[in-house]
C-alpha positions as CSV (number, residue, x, y, z in Angstrom):
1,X,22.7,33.9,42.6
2,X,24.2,32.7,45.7
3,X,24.0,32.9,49.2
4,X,27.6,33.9,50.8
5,X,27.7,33.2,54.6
6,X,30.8,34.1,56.5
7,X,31.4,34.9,60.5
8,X,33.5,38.1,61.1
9,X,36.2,38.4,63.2
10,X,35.6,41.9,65.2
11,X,38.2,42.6,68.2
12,X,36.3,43.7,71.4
13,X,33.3,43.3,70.4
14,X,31.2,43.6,73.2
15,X,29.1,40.2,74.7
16,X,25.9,41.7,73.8
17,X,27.0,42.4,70.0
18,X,28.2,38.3,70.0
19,X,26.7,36.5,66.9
20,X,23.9,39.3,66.1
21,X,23.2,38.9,62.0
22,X,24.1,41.0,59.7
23,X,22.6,41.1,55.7
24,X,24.0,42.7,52.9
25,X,22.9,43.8,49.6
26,X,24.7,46.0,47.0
27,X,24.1,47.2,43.1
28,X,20.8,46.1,42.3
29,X,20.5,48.5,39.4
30,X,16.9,48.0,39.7
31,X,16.0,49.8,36.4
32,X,13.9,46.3,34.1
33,X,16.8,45.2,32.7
34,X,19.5,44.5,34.8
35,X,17.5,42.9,37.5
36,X,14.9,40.9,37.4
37,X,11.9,40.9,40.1
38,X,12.1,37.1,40.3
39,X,15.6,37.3,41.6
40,X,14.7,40.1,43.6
41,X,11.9,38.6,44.9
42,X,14.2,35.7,45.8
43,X,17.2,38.0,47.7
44,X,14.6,39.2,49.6
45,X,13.5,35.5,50.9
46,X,17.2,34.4,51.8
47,X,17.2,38.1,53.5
48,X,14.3,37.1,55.5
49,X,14.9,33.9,55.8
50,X,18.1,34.4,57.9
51,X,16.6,36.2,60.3
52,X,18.7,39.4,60.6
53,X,19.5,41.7,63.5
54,X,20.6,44.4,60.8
55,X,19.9,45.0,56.9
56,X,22.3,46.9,55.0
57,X,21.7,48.0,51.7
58,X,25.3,49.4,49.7
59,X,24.1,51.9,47.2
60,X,23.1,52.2,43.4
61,X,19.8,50.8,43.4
62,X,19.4,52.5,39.8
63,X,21.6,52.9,36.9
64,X,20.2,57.0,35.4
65,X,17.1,57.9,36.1
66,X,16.0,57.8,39.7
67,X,12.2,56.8,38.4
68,X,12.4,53.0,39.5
69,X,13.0,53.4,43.1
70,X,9.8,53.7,43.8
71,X,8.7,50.3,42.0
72,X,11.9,48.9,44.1
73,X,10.4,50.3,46.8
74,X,7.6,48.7,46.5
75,X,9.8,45.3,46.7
76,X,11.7,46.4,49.8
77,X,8.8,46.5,51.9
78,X,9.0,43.3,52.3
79,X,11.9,43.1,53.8
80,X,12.3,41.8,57.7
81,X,15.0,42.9,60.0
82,X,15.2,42.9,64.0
83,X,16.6,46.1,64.4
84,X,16.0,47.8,61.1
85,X,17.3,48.8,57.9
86,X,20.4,51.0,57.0
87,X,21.7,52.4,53.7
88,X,24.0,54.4,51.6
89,X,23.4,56.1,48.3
90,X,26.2,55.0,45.2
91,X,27.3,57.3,42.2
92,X,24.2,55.8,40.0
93,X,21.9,57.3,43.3
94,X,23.1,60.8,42.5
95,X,23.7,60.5,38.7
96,X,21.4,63.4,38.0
97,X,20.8,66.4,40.1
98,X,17.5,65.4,41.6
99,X,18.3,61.6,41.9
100,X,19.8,61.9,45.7
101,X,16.6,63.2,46.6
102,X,14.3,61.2,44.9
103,X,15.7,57.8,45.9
104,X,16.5,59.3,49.7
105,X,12.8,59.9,49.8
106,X,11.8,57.2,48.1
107,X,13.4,55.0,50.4
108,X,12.9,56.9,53.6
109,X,9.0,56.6,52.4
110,X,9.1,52.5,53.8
111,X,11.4,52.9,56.9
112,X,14.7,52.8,55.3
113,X,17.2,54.8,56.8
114,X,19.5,56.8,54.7
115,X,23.1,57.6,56.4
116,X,24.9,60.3,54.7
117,X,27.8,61.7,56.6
118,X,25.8,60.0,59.4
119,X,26.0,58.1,62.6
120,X,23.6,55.9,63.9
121,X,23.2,53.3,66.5
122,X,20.2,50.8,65.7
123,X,22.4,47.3,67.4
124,X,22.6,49.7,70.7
125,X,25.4,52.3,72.2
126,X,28.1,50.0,71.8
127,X,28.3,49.6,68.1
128,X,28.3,52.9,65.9
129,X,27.3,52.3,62.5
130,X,28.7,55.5,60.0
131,X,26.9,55.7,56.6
132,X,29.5,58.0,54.3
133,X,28.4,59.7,51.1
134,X,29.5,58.4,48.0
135,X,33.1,58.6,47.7
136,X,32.3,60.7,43.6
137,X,30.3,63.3,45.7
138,X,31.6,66.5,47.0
139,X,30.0,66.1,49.8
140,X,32.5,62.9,50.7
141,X,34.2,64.1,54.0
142,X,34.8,60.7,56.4
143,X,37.1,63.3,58.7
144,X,33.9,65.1,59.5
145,X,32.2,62.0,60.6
146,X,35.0,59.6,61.9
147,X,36.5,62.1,64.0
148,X,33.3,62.5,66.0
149,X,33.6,58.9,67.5
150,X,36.3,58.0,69.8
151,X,39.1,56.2,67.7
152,X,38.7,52.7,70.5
153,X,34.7,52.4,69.6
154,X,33.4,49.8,67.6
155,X,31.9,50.8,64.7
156,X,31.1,49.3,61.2
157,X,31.2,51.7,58.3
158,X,29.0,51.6,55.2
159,X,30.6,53.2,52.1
160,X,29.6,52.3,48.5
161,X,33.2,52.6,46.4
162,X,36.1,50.4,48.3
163,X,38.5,52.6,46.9
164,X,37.4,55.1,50.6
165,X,39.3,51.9,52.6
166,X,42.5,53.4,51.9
167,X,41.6,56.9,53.0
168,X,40.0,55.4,56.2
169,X,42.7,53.5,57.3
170,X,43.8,56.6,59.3
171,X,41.1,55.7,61.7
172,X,40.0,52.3,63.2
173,X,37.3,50.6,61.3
174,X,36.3,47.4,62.5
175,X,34.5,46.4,59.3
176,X,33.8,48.5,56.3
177,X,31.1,47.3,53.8
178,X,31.1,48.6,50.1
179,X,29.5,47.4,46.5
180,X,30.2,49.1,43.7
181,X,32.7,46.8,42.4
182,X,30.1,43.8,40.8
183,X,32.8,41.7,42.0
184,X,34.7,42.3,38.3
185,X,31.9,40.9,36.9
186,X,34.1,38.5,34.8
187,X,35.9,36.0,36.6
188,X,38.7,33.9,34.5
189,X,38.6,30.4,36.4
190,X,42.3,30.1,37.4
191,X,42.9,33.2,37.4
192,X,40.2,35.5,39.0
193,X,38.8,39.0,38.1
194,X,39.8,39.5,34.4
195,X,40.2,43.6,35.2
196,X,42.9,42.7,38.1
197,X,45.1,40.9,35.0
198,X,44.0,44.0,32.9
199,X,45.5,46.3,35.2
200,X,48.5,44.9,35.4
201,X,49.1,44.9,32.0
202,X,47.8,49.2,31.9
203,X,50.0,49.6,35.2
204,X,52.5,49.3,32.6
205,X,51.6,51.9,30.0
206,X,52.9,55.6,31.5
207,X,49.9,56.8,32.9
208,X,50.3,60.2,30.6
209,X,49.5,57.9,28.0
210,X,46.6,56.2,30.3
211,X,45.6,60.0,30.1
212,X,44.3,60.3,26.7
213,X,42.7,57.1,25.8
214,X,39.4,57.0,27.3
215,X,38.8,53.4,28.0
216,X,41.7,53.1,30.0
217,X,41.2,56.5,32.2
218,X,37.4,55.1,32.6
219,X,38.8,51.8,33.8
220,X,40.2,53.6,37.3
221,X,37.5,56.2,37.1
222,X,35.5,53.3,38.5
223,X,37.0,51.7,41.1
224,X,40.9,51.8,41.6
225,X,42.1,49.2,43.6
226,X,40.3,46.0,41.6
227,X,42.0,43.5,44.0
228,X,39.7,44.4,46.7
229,X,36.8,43.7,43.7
230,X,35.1,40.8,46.3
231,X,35.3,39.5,49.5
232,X,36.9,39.6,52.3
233,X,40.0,41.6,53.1
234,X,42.5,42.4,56.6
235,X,43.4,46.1,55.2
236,X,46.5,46.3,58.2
237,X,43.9,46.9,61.1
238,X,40.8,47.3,59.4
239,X,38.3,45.2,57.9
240,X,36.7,45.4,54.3
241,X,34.2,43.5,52.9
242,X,33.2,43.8,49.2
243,X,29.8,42.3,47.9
244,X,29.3,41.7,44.2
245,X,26.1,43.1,43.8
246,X,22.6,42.0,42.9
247,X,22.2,43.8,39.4
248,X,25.1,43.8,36.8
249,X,26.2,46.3,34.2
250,X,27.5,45.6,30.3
251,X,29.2,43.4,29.3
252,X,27.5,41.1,31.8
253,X,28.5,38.8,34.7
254,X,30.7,35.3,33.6
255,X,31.7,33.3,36.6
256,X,30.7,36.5,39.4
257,X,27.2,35.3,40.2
258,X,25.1,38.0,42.0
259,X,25.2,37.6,45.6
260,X,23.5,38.4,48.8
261,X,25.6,38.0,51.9
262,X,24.6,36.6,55.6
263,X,27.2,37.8,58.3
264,X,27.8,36.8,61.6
265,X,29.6,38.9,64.1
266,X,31.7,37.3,66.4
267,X,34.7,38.6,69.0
């Protein structure tokens, strides 16, 4: 696991909002196999251990069944955050028809605050924070939410699946962070996420073809735009940060270590 730590760049930002902390953590697929309590247990220190202003937590915190969340739970109390802790639910979070409610509760139960289609100001008036449901739900409307907030407002935008920074472009969003991704989960040194050299090569095959073999229709199912699979990225005038996750997912992580993230904000 590893600790990323990286200061981000927000225009007006106001002087009050100047180097307050900001923690990530995405795709913990708490379910006993993907995630073990001992690295838990450790994310949880570095989270704590930096001090934050703000904890945000980027969806699927199981992989089916919603059962675990409450051993999870049981974890997250533990974490320690100045000004509180924000989430969003993923597509594993409302897998079956009474996981949303089950993990929103379960959640809810220790403090955590659940933003679905939902605006919330926990840094103070001057920063809006917008938690959007998961982009596979069909309750995914950002025009409902967005277009309550004056377009010139600061605001940071939590939404599981990156793929939603291309549909949010049409508004101003200062920084948008998402999961979902596991970073590709296989990184080829030299040559980065293996899935962004696999898509190339499917970009090729006429996508009526790509239509009726099922590995390759699963392949952009999941996340489309693979080259926004980690990090960092200037999306024209918005912001997009992508972490790779805590838990992983078959066939397993090579060179994509899990990761919790420390940001800084800065004008």
């Amino acid at each position: 696991m590893t600790t990323e730590k990286l200061t981000v760049r927000i225009a007006d930002l106001p002087a009050s909002l100047q180097g307050k902390k900001l923690v990530q953590m995405s795709d913990l697929h708490y379910d006993g196999l993907r995630l073990s309590d001992k690295m838990l247990e450790r994310a949880i220190a570095i989270c704590n251990g930096a001090q934050p202003d703000l904890v945000i937590l980027t969806g699927d915190y199981v992989t089916t069944t919603p059962e675990p969340i409450h051993q999870l739970a049981r974890h997250f109390k533990n974490l320690e955050s100045n000004c509180g802790i924000y989430a969003v639910l993923g597509n594993h979070d409302i897998y079956y028809e009474n996981s949303q409610s089950e993990i929103t509760t379960g959640l809810e139960n220790i403090g955590i605050n659940i933003l679905w289609n939902q605006i919330a100001y926990p840094l103070g008036n001057e920063l809006a924070l917008v938690g959007l449901a998961d982009f596979f739900s069909k309750e995914f409307n950002p025009a409902r939410v967005m277009n309550q907030l004056d377009n010139n407002k600061p605001r940071l935008v939590l939404s599981h699946n990156p793929n939603t920074a291309k549909i949010l472009n049409t508004w101003r969003v200062y920084l948008q962070l998402s999961g979902h991704t596991h970073g590709g989960q296989i990184i080829i040194p030299g040559f980065g996420p293996a899935l962004i050299t696999y898509n190339k090569i499917v970009e090729k095959i006429p996508i009526e073809l790509r239509r009726q073999v099922p590995l390759l229709r699963e392949n952009y199912f999941v996340v489309r735009h693979w080259e926004w699979s980690h990090g960092l990225h200037q999306l024209g005038k918005n912001q997009l940060y992508v972490n790779r996750g805590l838990g992983t997912y078959l066939p397993g992580r090579f060179f994509c270590p899990p990761e919790v993230t420390i940001m800084t904000l800065m004008n």
